[in-house]
Every structure is written in structure tokens, then in C-alpha cells.
N, CA, C and O atoms as a MOPAC input file, in Angstrom:
PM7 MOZYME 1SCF
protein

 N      0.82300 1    -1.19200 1     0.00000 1
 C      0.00000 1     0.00000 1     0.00000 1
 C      0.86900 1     1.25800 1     0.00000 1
 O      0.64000 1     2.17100 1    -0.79300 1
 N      2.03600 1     1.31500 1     1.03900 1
 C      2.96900 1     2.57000 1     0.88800 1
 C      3.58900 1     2.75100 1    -0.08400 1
 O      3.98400 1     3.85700 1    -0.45400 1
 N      3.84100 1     1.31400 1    -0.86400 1
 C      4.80100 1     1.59900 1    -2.07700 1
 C      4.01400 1     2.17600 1    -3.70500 1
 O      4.56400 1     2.63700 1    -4.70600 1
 N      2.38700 1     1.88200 1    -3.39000 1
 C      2.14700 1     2.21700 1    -4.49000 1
 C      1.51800 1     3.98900 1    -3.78800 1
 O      1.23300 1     4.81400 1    -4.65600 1
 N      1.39800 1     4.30700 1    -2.69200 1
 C      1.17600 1     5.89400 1    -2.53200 1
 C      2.57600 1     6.30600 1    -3.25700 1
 O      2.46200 1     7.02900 1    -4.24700 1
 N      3.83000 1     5.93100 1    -2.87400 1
 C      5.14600 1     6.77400 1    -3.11200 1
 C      5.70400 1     6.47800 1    -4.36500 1
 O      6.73100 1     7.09900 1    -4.64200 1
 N      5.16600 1     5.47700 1    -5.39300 1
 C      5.13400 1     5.35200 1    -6.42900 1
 C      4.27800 1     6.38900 1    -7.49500 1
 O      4.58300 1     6.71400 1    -8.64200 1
 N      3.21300 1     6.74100 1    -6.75600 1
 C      2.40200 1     7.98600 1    -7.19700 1
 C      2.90600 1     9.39900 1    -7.26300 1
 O      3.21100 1    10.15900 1    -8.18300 1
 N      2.88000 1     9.49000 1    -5.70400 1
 C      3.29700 1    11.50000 1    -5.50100 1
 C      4.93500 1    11.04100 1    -5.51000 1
 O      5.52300 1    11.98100 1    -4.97500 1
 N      5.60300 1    10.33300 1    -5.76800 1
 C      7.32400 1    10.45100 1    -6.13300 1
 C      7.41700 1    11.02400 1    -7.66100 1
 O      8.53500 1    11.49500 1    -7.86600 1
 N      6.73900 1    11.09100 1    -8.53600 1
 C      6.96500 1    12.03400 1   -10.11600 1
 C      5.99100 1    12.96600 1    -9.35000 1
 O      6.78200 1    13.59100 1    -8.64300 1
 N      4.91500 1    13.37900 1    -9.09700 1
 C      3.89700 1    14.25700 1    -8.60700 1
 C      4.72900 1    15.39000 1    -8.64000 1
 O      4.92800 1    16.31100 1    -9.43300 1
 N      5.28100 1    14.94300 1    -7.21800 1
 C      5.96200 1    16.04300 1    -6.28000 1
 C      7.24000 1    16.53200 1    -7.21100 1
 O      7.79400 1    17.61900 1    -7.04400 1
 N      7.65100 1    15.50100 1    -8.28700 1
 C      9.08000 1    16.06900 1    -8.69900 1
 C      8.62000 1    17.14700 1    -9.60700 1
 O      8.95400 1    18.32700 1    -9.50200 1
 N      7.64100 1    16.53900 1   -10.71800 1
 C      6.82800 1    17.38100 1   -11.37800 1
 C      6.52500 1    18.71700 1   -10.81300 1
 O      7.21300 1    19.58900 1   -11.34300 1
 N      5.79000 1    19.11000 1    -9.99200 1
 C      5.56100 1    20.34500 1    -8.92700 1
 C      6.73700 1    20.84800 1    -8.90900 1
 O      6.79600 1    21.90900 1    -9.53100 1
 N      7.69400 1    20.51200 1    -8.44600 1
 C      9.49300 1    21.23500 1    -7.89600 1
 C      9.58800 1    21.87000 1    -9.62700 1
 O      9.44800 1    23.08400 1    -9.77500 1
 N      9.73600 1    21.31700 1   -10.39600 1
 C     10.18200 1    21.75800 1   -11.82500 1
 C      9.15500 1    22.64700 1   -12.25800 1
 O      9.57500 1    23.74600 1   -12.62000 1
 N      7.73600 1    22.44300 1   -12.33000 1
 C      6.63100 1    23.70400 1   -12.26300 1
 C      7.33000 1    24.75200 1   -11.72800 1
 O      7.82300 1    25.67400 1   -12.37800 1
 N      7.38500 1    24.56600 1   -10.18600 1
 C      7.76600 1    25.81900 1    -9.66900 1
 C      8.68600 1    26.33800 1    -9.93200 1
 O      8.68900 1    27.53600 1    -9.65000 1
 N      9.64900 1    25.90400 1   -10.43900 1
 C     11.22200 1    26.54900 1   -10.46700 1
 C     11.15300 1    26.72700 1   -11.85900 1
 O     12.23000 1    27.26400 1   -12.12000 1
 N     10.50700 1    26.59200 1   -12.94400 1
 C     10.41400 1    26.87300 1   -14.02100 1
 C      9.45000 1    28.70400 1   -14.07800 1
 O      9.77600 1    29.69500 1   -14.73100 1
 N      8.21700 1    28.51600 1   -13.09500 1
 C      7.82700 1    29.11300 1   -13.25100 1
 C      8.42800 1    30.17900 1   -12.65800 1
 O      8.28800 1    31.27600 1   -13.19900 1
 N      9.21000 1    30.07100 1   -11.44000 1
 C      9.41800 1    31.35800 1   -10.95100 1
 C     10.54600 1    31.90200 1   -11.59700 1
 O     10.75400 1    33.08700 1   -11.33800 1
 N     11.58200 1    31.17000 1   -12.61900 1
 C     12.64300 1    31.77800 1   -13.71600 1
 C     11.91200 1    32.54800 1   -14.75400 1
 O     12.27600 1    33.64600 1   -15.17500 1
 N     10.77400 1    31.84800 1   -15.16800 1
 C     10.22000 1    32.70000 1   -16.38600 1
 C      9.63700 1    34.43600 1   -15.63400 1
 O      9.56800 1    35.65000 1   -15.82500 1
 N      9.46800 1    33.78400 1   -15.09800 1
 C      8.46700 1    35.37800 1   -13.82100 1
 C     10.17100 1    36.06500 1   -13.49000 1
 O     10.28400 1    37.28600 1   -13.60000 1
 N     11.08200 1    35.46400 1   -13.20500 1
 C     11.86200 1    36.56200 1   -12.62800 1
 C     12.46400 1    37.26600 1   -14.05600 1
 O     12.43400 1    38.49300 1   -14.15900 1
 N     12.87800 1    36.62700 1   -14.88500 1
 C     13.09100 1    36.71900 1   -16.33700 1
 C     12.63300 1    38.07000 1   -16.72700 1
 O     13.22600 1    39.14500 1   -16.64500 1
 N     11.29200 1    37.74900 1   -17.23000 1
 C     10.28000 1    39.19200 1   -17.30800 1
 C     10.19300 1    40.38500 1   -16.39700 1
 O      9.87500 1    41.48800 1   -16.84200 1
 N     10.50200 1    40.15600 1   -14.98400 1
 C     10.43600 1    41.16900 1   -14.25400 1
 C     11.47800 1    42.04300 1   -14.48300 1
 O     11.35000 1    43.26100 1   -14.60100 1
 N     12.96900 1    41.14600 1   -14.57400 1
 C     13.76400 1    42.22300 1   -14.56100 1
 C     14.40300 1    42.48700 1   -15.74400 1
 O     15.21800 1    43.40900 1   -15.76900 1
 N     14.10000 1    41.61100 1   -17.08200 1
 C     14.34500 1    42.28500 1   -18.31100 1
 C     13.45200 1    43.54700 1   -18.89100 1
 O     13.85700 1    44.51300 1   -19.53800 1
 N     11.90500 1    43.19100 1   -18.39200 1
 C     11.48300 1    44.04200 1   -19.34900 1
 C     10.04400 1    44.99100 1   -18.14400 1
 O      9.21300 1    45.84200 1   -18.46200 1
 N     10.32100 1    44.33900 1   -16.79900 1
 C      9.36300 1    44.96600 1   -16.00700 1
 C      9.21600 1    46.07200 1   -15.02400 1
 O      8.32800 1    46.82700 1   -14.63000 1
 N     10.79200 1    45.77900 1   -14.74300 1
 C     10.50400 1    46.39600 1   -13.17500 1
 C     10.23500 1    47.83200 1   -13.34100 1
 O      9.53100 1    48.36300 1   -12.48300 1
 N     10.69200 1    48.55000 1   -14.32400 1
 C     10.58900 1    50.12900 1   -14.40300 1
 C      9.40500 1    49.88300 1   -14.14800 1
 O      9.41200 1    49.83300 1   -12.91800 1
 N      7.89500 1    49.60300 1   -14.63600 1
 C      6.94800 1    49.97700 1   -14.38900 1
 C      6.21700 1    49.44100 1   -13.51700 1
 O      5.13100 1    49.95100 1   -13.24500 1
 N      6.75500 1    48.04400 1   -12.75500 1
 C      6.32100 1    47.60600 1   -11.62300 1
 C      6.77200 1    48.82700 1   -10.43400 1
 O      6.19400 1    49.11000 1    -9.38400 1
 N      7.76200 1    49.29500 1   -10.90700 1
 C      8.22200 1    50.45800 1    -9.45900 1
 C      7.77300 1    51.58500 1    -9.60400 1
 O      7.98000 1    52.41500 1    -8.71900 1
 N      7.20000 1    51.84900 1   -10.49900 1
 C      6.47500 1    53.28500 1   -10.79900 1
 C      5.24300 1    52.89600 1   -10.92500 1
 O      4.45500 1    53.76800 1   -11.29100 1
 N      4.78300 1    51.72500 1   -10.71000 1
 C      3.08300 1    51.61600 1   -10.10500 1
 C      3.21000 1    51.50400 1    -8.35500 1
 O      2.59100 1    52.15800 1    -7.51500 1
 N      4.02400 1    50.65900 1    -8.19600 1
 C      4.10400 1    50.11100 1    -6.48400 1
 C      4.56100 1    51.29500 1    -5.65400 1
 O      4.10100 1    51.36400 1    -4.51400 1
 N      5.47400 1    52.32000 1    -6.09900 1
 C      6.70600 1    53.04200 1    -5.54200 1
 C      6.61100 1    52.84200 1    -4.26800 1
 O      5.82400 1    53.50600 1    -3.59300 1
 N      7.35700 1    51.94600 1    -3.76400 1
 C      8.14400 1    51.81100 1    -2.37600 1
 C      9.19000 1    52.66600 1    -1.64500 1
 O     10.04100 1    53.42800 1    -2.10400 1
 N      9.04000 1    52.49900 1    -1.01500 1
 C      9.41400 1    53.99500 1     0.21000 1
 C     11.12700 1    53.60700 1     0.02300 1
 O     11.84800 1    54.53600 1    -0.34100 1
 N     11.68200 1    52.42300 1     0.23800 1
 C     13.16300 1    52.39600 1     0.10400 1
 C     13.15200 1    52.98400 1    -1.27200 1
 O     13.69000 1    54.07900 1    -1.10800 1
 N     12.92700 1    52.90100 1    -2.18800 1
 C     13.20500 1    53.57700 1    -3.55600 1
 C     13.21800 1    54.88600 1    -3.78600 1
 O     13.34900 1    55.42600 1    -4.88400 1
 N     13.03300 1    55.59000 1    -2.35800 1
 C     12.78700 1    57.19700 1    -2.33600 1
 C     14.09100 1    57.45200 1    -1.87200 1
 O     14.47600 1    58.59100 1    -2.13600 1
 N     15.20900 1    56.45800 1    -1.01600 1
 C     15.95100 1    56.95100 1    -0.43600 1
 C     17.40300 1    56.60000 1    -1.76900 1
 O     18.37000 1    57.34900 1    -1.91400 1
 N     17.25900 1    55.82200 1    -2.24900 1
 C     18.28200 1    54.94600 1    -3.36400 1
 C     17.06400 1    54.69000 1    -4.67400 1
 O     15.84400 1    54.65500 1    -4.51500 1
 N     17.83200 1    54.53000 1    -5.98800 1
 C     16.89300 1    54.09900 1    -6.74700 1
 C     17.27200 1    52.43500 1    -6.61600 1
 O     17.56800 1    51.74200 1    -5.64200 1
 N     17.13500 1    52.16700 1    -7.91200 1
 C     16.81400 1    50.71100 1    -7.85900 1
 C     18.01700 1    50.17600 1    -8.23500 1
 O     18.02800 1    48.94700 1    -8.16000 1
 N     18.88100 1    50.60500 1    -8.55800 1
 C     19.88800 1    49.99300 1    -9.84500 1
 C     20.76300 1    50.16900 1    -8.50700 1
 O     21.38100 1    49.16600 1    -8.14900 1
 N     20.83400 1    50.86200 1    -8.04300 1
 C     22.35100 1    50.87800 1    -6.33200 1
 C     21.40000 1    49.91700 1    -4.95300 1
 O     21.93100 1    49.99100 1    -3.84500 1
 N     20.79800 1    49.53400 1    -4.99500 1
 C     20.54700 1    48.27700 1    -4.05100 1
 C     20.70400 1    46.96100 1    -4.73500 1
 O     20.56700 1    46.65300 1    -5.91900 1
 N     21.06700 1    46.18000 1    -3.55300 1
 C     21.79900 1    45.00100 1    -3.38800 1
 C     20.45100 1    44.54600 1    -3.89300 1
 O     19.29900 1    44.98000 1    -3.89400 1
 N     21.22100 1    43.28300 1    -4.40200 1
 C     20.24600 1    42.03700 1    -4.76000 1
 C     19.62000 1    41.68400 1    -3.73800 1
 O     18.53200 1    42.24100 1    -3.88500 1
 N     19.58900 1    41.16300 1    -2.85700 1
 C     18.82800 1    40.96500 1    -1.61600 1
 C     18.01900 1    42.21400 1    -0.92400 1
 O     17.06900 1    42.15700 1    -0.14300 1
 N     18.43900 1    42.92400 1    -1.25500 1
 C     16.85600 1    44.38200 1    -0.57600 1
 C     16.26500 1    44.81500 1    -2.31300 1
 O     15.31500 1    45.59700 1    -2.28600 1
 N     16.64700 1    44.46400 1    -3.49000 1
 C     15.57200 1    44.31600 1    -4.61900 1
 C     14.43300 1    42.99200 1    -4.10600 1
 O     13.20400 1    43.04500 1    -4.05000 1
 N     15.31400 1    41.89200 1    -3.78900 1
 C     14.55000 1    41.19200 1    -3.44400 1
 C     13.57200 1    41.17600 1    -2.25100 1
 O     12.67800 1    40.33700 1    -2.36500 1
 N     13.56000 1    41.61800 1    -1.59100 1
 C     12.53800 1    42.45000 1    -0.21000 1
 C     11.53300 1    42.95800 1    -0.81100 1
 O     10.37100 1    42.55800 1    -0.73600 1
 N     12.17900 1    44.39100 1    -1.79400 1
 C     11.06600 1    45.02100 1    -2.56900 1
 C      9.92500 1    44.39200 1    -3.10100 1
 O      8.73000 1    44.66900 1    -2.99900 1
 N     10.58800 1    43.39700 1    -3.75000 1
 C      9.64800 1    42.63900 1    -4.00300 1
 C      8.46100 1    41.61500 1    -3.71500 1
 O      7.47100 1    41.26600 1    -4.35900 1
 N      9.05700 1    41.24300 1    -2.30800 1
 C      8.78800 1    40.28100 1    -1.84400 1
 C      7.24100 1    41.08900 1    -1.01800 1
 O      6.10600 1    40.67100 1    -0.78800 1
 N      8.01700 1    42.52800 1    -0.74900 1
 C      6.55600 1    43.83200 1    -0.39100 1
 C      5.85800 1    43.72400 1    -0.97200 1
 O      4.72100 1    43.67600 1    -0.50300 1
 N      6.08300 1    43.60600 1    -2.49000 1
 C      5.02300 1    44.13600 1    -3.22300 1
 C      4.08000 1    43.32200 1    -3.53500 1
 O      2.97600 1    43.72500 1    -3.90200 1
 N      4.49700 1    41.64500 1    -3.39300 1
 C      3.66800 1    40.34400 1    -3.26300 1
 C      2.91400 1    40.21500 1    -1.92200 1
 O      1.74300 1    39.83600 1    -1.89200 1
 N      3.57100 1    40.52100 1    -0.87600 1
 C      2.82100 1    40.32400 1     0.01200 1
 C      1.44800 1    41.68400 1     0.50400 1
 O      0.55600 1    41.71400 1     1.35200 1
 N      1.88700 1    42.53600 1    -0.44900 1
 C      0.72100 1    43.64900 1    -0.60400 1
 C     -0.77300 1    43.04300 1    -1.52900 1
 O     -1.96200 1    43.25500 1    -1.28800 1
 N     -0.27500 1    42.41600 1    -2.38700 1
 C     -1.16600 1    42.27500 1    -3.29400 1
 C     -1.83200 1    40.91400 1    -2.75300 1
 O     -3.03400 1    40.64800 1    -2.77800 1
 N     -0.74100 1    40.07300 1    -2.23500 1
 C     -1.81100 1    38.63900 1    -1.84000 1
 C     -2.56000 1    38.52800 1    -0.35000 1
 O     -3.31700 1    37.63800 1     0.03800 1
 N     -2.08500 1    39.77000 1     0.38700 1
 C     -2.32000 1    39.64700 1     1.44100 1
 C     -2.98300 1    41.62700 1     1.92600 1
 O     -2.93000 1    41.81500 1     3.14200 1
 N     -3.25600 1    42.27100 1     1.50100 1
 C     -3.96200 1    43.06700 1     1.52300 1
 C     -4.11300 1    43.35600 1     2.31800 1
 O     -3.55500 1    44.43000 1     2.54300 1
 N     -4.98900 1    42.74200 1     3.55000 1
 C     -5.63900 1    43.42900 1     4.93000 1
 C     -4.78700 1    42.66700 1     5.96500 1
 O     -5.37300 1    42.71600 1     7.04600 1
 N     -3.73300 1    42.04300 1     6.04300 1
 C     -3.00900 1    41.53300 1     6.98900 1
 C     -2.49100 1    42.35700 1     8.17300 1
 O     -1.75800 1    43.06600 1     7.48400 1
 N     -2.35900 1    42.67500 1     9.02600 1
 C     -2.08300 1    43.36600 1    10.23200 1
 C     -0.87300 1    43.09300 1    10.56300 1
 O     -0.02300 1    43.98000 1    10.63700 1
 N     -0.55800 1    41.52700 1    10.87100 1
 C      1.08800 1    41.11400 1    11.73000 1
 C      1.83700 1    40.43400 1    10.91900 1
 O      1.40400 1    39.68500 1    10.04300 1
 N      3.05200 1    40.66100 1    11.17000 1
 C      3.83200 1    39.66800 1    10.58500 1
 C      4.38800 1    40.70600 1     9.38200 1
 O      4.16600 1    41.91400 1     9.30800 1
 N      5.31600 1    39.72900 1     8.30000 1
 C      5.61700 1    40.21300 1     7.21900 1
 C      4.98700 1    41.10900 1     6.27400 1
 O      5.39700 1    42.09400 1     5.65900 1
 N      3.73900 1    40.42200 1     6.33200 1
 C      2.51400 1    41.12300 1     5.21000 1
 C      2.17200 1    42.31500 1     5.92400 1
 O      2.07200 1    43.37000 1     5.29800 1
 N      1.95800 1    42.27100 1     7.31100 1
 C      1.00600 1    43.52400 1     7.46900 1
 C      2.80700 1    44.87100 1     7.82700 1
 O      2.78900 1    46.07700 1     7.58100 1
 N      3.97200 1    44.14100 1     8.37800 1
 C      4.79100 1    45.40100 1     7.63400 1
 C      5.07900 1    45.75400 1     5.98600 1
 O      5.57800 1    46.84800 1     5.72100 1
 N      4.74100 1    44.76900 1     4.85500 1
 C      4.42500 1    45.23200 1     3.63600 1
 C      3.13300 1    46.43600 1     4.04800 1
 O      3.18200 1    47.66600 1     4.05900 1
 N      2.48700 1    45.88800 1     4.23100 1
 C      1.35800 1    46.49700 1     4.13200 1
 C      1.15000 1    47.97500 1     4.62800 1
 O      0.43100 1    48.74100 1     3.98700 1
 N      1.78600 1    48.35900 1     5.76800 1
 C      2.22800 1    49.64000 1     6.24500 1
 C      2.97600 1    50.22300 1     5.22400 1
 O      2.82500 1    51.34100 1     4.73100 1
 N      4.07100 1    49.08000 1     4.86000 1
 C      4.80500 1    50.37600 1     3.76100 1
 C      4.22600 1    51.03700 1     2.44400 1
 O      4.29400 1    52.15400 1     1.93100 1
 N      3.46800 1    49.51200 1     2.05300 1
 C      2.77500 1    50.00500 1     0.99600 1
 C      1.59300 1    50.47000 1     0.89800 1
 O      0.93700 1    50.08100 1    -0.06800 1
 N      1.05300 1    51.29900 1     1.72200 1
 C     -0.02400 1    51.47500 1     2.40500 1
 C     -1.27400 1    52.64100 1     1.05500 1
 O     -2.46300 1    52.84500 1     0.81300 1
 N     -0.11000 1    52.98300 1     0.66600 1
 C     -0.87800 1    54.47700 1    -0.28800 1
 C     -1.16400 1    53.58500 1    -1.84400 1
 O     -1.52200 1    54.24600 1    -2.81900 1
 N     -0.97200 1    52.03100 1    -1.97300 1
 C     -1.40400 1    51.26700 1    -3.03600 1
 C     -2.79800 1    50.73300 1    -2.52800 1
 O     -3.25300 1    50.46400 1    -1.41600 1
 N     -3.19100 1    50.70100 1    -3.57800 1
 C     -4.37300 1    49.46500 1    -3.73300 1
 C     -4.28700 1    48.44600 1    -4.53900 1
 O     -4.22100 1    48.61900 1    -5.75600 1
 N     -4.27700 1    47.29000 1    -4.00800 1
 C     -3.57100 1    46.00200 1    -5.02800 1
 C     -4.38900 1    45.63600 1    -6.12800 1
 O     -4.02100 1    44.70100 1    -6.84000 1
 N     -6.14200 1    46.63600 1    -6.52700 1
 C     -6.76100 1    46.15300 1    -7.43500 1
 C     -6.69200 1    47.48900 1    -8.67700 1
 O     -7.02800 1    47.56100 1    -9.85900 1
 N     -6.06400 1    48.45500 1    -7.67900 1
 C     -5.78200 1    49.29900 1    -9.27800 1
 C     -4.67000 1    48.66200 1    -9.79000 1
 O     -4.57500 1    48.99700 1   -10.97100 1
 N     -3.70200 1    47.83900 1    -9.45100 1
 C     -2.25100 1    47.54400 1   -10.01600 1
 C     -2.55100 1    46.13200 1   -11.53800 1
 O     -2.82500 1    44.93200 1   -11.56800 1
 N     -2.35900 1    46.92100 1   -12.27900 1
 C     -2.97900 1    46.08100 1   -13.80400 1
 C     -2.13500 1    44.61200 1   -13.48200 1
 O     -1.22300 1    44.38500 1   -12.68700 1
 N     -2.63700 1    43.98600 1   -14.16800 1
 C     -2.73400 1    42.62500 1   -13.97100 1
 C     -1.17800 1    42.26800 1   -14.72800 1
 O     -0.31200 1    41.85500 1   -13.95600 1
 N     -0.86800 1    42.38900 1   -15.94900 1
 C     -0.00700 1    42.60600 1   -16.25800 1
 C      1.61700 1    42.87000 1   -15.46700 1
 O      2.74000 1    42.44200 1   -15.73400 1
 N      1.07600 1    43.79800 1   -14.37500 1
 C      2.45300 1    43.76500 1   -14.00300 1
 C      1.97000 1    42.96700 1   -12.18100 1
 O      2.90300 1    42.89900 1   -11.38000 1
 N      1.15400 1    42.66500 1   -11.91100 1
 C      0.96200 1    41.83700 1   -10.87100 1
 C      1.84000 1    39.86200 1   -11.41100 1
 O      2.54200 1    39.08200 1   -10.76800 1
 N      1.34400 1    39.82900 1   -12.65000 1
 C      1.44800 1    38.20600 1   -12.28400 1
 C      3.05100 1    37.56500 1   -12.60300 1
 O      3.46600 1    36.44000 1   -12.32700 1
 N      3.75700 1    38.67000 1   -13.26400 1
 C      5.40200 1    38.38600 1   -13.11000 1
 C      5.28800 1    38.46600 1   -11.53600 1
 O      5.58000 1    37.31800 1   -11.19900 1
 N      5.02100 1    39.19900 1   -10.36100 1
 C      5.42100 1    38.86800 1    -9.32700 1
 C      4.68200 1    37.57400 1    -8.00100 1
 O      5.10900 1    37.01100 1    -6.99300 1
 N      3.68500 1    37.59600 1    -8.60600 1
 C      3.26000 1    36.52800 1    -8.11400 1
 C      3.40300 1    35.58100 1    -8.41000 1
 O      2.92900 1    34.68200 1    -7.71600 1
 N      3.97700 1    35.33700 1    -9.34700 1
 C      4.81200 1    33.79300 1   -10.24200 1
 C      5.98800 1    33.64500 1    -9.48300 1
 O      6.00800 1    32.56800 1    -8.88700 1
 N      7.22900 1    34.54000 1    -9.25300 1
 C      8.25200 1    34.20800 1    -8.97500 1
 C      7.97500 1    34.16200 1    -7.43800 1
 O      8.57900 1    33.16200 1    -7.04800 1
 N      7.35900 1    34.75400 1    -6.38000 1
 C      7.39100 1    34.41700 1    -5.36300 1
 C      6.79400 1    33.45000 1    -4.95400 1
 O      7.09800 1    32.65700 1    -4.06400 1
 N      5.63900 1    33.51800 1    -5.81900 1
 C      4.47500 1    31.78600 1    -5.14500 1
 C      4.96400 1    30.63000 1    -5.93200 1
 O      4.58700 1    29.52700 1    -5.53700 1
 N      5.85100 1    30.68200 1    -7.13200 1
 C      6.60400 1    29.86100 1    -7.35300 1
 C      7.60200 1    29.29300 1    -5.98000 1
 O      7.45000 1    28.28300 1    -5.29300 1
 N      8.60600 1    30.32000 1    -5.90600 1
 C      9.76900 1    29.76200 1    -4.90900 1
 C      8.82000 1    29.28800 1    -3.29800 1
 O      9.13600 1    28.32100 1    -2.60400 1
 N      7.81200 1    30.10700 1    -3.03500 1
 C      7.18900 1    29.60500 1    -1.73000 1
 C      6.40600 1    28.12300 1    -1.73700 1
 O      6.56500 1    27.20800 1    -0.93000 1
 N      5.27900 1    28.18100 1    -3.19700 1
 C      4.98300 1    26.25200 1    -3.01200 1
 C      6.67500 1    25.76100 1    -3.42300 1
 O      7.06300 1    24.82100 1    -2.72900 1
 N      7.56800 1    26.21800 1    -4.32300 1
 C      8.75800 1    25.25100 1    -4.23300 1
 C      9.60100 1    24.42600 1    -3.17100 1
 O     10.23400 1    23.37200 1    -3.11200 1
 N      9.26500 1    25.45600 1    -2.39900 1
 C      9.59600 1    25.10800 1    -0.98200 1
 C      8.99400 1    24.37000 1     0.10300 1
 O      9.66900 1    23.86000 1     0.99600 1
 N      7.34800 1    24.28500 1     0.02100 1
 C      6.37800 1    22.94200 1     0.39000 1
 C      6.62000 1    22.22100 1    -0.02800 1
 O      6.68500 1    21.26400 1     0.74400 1
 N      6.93900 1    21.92200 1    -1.34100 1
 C      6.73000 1    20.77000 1    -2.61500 1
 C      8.34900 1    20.00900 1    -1.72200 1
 O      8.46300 1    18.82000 1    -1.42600 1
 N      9.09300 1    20.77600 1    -1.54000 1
 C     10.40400 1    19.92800 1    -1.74200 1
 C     11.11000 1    19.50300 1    -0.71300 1
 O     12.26300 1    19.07200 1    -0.71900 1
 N     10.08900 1    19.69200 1     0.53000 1
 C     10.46200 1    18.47700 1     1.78900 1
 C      9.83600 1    17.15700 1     1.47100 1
 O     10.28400 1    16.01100 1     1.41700 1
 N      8.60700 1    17.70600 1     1.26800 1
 C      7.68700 1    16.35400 1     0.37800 1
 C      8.32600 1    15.31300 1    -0.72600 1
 O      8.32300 1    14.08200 1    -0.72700 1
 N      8.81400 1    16.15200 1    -1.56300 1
 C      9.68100 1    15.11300 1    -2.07800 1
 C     11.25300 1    14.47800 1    -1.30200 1
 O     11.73700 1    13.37900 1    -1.57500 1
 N     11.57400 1    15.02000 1    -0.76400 1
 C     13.13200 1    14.46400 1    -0.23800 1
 C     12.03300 1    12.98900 1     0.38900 1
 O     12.17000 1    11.77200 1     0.26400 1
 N     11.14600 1    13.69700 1     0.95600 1
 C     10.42600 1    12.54100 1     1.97600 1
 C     10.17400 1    11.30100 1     1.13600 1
 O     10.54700 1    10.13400 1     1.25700 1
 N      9.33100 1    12.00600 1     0.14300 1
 C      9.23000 1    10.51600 1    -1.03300 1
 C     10.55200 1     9.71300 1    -1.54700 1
 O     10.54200 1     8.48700 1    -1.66300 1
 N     11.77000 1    10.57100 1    -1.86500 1
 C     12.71200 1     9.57100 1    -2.01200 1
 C     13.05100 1     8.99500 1    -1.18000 1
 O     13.07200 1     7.81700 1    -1.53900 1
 N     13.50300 1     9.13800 1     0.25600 1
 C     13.62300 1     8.69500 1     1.75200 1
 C     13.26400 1     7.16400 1     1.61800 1
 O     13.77900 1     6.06400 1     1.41400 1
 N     12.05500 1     7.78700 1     1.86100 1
 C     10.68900 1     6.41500 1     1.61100 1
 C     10.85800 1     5.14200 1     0.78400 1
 O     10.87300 1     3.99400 1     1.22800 1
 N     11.01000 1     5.60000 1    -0.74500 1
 C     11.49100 1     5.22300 1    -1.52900 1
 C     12.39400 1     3.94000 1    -1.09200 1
 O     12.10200 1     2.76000 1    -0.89500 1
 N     13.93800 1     4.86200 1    -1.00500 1
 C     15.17600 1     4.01900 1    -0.48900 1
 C     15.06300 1     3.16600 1     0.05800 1
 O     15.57800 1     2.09200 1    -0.25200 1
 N     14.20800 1     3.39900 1     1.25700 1
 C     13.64500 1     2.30500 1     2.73900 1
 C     12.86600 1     1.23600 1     2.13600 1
 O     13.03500 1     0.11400 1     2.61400 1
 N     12.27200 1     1.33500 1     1.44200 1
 C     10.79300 1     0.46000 1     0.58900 1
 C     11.87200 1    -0.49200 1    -0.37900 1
 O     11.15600 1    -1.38900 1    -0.82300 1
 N     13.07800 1    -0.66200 1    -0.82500 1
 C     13.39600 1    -1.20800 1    -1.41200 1
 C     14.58400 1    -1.92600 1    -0.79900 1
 O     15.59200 1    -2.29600 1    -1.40200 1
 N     14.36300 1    -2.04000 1     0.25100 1
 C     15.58400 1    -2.63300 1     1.32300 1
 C     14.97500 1    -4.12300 1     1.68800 1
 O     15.58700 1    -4.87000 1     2.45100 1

């Protein structure tokens, strides 16, 4: 019975990992070849008032961003991560922001975030796996 569950979700789950990581390259791809100017001049984030965009580190672009997802998927959140997005980005409304430049960022982050459910799940299925054939 276990071997034919982990015979199932063992491609499932690998399948999913490659979804996600496919999807969130194509999403980051677009964002920063041909997007971000106008993702940052719809969102304008408050660090971008003090530095523009091109003199921050890869890792606080990536914050920015990570604001501007958790503005749009999480809207009325109060604590935590989202609701300090949400303070910062406070003077947006996530349903005027055209769709267009919403779903490059919700690809690359909800990509890497299920990538990251998906892929304890799988280590687990190979685990399993290994053990099941002993």
C-alpha cells in the first residue's frame, strides 16, 4: 500500500518542484528584463525614495519585491511580514495595479514559496522510496 502511494506522488511532487522553479525563472526573467521600471512606478516603495533601484543590493531588490507580493496577496493583513508590507505600501491598492504587471510577481514568489512545500515532500518521497526497497 505505501509503495504504491510513493510510487504515485514520487513524479507528482518532482513534477511540482520543476513547475515551480520553471515558473518562478520565467516570472523573474520578465520582471527584470522588461518589467521592473513599471512595476516600481506603479508600487513606488518607500526604500526607492531613499536609493533608486539599480544601487541596491540584490537581496533588498529582493525584499522590494517580496513587499510588493505580500501587498497584493495579502492586503488586509495586520502582523507579521505582510502587514509590515502592508504599512509600507499602504498608499497602493492592489486592485488598481494592472494585472499585467501583478502576475510576473506573483509567479516568482508563489513559485519559490509552493517550491519550498513541494520539496520536503519530495526528499520525503525519495527517503521512503530508499527504505521500501531494502
Amino acid at each position: 500500500m505505501l509503495t504504491d502511494i510513493i510510487n504515485y506522488t514520487l513524479p507528482f511532487s518532482f513534477t511540482i518542484l520543476v513547475a515551480c522553479a520553471l515558473t518562478c525563472l520565467v516570472s523573474m526573467l520578465m520582471i527584470f528584463l522588461f518589467r521592473i521600471r513599471r512595476i516600481n512606478e506603479a508600487m513606488q516603495h518607500p526604500y526607492l525614495k531613499k536609493l533608486p533601484w539599480e544601487r541596491h543590493t540584490f537581496g533588498m531588490r529582493a525584499t522590494i519585491l517580496l513587499d510588493y507580493f505580500l501587498r497584493i496577496m495579502f492586503p488586509r493583513r495586520k502582523k507579521g511580514m505582510a502587514g509590515q508590507a502592508n504599512l509600507l505600501l499602504a498608499h497602493i491598492d492592489p486592485t488598481d495595479v494592472p494585472n499585467s504587471l501583478k502576475w510576473p510577481i506573483i509567479g516568482m514568489w508563489g513559485g519559490c514559496l509552493l517550491g519550498l512545500i513541494v520539496m520536503p515532500l519530495l526528499w520525503i518521497m525519495i527517503y521512503l522510496k530508499m527504505n521500501a526497497g531494502l
